[in-house]
C-alpha positions in Angstrom: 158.1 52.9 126.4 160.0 53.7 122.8 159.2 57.4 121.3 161.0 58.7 118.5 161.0 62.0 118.1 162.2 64.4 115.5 163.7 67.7 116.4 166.1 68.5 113.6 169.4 69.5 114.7 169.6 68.4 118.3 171.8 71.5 120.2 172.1 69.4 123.6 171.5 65.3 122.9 171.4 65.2 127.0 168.6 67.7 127.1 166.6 66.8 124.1 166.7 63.1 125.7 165.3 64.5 128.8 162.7 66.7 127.4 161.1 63.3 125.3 161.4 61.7 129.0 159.2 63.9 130.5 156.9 64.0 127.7 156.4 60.2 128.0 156.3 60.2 131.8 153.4 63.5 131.4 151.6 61.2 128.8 151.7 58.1 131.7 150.2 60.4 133.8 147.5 62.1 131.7 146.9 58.8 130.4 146.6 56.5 133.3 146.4 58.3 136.7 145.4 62.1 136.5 141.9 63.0 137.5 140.3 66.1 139.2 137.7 64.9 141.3 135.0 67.7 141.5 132.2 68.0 144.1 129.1 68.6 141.7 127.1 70.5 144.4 129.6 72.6 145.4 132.2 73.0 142.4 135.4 72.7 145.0 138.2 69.9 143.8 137.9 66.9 146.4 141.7 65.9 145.8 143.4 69.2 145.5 146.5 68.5 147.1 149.6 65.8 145.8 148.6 63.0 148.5 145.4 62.8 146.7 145.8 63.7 143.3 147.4 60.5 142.1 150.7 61.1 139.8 153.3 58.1 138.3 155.8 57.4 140.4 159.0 55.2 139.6 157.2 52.1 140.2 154.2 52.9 137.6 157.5 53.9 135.1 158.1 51.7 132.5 161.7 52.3 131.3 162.0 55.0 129.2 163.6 54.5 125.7 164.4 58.3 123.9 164.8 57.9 119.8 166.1 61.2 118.4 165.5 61.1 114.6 168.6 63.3 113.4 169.4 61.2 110.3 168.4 64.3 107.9 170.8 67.0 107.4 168.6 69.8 107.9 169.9 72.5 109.7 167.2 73.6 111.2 166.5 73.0 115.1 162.8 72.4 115.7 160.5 72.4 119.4 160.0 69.3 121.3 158.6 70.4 124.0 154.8 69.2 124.3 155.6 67.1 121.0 156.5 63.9 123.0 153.2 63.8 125.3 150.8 63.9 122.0 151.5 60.2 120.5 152.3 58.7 123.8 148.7 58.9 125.1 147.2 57.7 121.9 149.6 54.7 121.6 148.2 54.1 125.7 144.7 54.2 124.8 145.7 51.4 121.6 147.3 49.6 123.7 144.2 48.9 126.0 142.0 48.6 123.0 144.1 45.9 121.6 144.5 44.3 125.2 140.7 43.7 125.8 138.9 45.8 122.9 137.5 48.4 125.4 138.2 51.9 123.3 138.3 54.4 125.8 137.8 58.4 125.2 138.0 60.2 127.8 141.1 61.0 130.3 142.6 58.8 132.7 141.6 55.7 130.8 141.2 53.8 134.5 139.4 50.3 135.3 136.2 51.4 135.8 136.1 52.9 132.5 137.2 49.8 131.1 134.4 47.9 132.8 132.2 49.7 131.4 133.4 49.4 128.2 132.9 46.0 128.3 129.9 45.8 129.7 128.2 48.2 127.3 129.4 46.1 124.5 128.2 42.9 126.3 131.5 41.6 127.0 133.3 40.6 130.4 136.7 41.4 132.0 
């Protein structure tokens, strides 16, 4: 997974490599494996706790490949922060599209959803 990321004048390479690392790993997870499960009766979250709620671990990891755009000499040091996590999930959800032309919307794009896709636009799997 390759994100380049622009954050002017980089203060601490080390850090601003680790910061677009966790952004990417953050987007994995948003993208592919988060989900509150709700009970619709009740309104309590059925996997409330880490063994349920399911999270990337090193094995889901795809290695991580931080680009720091620093070619401009601007002075200026910029936030990158939350700025990594943005593009990573939408570049996730086109790579399944272009996969098997299921165009998922909603949050974790997961193989039932998929499925459905397809099935909705009279394809199969």
């Amino acid at each position: 997974m390759l994100q380049v990321q622009d954050g002017g004048l980089p203060l601490n390479r080390l850090t601003m490599e680790s910061q677009i690392n966790g952004g990417m790993i953050q987007a994995l997870g948003m993208a592919l494996f988060e989900a509150r499960v709700m009970d619709a009766d009740l309104g309590l979250q059925l996997n409330p706790s880490l063994m349920d709620y399911k999270l990337p671990g090193s094995l889901e990891m795809p290695e991580l490949i931080p680009l720091i755009d620093d070619d401009d000499k601007r002075e200026a040091v910029i936030g990158i922060a939350e700025a990594a996590i943005i593009p990573a999930i939408g570049a996730i959800a086109n790579a399944v599209f272009n996969a098997c032309g299921a165009r998922i919307r909603e949050l974790p794009i997961a193989p039932d959803k998929i499925l459905m896709a397809l099935a909705k636009e009279g394809r199969s799997a």
